[in-house]
C-alpha positions as CSV (number, residue, x, y, z in Angstrom):
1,X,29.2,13.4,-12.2
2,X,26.6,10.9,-10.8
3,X,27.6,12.2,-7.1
4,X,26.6,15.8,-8.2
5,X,23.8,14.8,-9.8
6,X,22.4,13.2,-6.6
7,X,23.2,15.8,-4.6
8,X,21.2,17.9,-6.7
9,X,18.2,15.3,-6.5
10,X,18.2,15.4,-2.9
11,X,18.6,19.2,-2.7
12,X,15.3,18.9,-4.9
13,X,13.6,16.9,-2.7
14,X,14.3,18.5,0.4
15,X,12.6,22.2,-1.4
16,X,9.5,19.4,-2.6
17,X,9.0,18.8,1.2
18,X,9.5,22.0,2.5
19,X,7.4,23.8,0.2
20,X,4.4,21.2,0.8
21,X,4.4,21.8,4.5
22,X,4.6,26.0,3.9
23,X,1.6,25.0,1.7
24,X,-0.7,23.1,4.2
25,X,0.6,25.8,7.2
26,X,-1.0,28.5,4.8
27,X,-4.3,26.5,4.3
28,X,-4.4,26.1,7.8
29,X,-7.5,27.9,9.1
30,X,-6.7,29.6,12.4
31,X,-9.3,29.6,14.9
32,X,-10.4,33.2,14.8
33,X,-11.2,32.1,10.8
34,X,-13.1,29.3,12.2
35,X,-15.3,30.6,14.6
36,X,-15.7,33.8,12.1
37,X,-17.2,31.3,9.6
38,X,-18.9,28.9,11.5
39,X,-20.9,32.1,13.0
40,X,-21.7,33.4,9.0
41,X,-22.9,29.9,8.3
42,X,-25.0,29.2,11.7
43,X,-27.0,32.8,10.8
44,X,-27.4,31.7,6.9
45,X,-28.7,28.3,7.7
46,X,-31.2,29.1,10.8
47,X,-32.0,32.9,10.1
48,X,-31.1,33.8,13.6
49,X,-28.0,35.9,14.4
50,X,-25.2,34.2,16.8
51,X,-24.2,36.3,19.9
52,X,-21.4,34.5,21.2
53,X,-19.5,31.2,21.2
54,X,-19.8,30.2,24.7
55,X,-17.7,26.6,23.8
56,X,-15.0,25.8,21.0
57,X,-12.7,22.7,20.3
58,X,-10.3,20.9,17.9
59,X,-11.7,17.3,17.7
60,X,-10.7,14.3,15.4
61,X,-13.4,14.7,12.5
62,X,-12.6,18.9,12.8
63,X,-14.0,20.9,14.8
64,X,-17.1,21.3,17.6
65,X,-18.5,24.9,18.6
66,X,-21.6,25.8,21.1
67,X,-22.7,29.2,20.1
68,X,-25.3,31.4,21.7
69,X,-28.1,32.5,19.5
70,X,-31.0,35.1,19.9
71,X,-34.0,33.2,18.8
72,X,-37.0,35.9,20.0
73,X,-36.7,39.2,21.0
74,X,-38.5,40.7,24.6
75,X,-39.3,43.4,25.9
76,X,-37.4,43.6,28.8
77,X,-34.2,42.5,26.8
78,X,-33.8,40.2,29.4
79,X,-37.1,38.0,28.9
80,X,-35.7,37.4,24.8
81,X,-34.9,33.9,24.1
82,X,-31.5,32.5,23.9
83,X,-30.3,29.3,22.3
84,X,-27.1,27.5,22.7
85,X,-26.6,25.4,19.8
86,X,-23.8,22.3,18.9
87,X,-22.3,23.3,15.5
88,X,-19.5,20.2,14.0
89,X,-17.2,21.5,11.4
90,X,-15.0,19.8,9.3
91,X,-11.5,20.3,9.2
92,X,-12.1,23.4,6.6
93,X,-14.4,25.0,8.6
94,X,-17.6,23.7,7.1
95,X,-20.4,23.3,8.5
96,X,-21.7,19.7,8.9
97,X,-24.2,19.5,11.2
98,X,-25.9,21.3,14.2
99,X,-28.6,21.1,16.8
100,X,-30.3,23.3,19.5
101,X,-29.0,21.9,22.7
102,X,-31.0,23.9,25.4
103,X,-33.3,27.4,25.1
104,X,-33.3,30.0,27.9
105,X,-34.4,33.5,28.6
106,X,-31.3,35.6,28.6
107,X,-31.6,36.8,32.4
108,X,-31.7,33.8,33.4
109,X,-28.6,31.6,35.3
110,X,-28.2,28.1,34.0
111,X,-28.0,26.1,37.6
112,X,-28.0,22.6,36.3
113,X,-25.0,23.1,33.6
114,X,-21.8,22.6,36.1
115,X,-18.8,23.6,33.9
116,X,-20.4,25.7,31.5
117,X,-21.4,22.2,29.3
C-alpha cells in the first residue's frame, strides 16, 4: 500500500512541476509583445510618437530598446527632427527608465555611429 501511495506522490509532483513551467512559458512575453508595449509606453510618457526600434536586446535586469522618435515636424519631411532614445525594461515589459541619446534631422546619415550604436 505504501509503494502505491508513493508512486502516486511522485506522479503528483511530476504534474506540480510541469504545470509551473507551462505557467511561466505562458507569462513569458515574446518580443513582438515587448517592443509593442515598450513603444505604447515611450509615446504616453514623452508625448511623441515612436517610428521605429532601430536597437533591441535581452539583458540581465530585462530588457534594453533604442527607438526612433519624431520630436518636430518640417517642412521638407526630411528637415523634421528625429530622436533615438534608450528605453530599459524590466523583465515584464515595463518601462523603467529612458533617455534621449542623440537628435538628428531625418535626412540626415549618422557618420560617427559605426555599427548602428
Amino acid at each position: 500500500m505504501s509503494n502505491t501511495k508513493n508512486t502516486s506522490n511522485t506522479q503528483n509532483s511530476q504534474e506540480s512541476s510541469k504545470e509551473a513551467e507551462s505557467d511561466t512559458a505562458e507569462d513569458r512575453l515574446t518580443p513582438m509583445q515587448v517592443l509593442r508595449h515598450a513603444r505604447t509606453q515611450l509615446a504616453e510618457l514623452t508625448g511623441m510618437s515612436a517610428e521605429s526600434v532601430s536597437s533591441f536586446e535581452q539583458t540581465e535586469d530585462g530588457w534594453s530598446l533604442e527607438v526612433e522618435v519624431l520630436e518636430l515636424v518640417r517642412v521638407p519631411d526630411t528637415m523634421s527632427l528625429m530622436a533615438s532614445y534608450q528605453v530599459d525594461l524590466d523583465p515584464q515589459g515595463e518601462i523603467t527608465g529612458y533617455r534621449r541619446v542623440r537628435r538628428y534631422e531625418r535626412g540626415r546619415a549618422d557618420s560617427h555611429r559605426a555599427g548602428g550604436r
